[in-house]
C-alpha positions in Angstrom: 99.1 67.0 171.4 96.3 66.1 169.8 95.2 69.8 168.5 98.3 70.0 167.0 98.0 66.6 165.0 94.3 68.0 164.2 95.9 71.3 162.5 98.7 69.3 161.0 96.4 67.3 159.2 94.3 70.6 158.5 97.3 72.3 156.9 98.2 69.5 154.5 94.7 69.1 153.3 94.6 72.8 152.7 98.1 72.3 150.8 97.2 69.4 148.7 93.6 71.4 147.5 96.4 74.4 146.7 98.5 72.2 144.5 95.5 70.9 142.7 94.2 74.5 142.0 97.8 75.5 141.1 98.3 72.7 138.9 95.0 73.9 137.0 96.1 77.0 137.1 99.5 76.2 135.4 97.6 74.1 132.7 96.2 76.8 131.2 98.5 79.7 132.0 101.2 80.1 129.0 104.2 82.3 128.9 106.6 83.3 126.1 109.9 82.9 125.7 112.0 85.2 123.3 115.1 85.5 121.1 116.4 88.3 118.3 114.7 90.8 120.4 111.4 89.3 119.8 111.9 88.1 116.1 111.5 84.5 117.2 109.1 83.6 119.8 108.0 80.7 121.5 104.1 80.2 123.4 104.6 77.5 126.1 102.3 76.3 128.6 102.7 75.7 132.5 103.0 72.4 131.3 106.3 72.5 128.8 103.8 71.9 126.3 104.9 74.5 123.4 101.4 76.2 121.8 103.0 78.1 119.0 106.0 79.3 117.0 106.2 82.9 115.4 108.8 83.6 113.4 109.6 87.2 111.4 109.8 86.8 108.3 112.7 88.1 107.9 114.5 85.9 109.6 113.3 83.3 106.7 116.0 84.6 104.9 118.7 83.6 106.8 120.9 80.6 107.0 118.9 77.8 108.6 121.2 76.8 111.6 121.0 80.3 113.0 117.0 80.3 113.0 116.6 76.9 114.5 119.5 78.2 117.3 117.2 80.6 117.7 114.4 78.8 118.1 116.4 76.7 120.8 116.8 79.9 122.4 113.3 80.9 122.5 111.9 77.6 123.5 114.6 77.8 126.7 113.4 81.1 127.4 110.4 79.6 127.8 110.9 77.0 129.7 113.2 79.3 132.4 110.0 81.6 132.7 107.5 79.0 133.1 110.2 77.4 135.6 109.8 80.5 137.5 106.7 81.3 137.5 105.8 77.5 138.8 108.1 77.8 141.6 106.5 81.8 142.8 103.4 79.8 142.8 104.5 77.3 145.0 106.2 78.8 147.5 103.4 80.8 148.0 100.9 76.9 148.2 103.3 76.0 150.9 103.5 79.3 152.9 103.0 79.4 156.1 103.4 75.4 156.6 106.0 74.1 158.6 
């Protein structure tokens, strides 16, 4: 019994130095969400923390409301994507745990 507390407490140390390097890794790692096929695009961080905002000038254009729906639309690309990648990352932290 008590080599199985021993690993237990093994296993969650090696967890909880996982999630630390994860979370360092997800503060630096950025992904970009899209819309208009790439006319609007949004830089986000593993953090929510949005870097950047290119727009194509030719959407400049065009009627206001539609631009900043599509800048809605690339910022929640971004946040689905970083969402994803967040939660790949974990499950692999946690694999192999009980």
């Amino acid at each position: 019994m008590k080599g199985g507390i021993g690993n237990l407490m093994k296993q969650a140390q090696l967890m909880q130095e996982n999630m630390k390097k994860l979370q360092e890794q997800l503060a630096v790692m950025e992904m970009e969400g899209q819309a208009a096929s790439g006319k609007v695009k949004v830089m986000m961080t593993g953090r929510h923390e949005v870097k950047r905002v290119t727009i194509d000038p030719a959407l400049m254009g065009d009627d206001r409301e539609m631009l900043e729906d599509l800048i809605a639309v690339a910022v929640n690309d971004a946040v689905r994507k970083v969402e994803a990648y967040t939660q790949e990352k974990m499950a692999g932290a946690t694999a192999g745990l009980p």
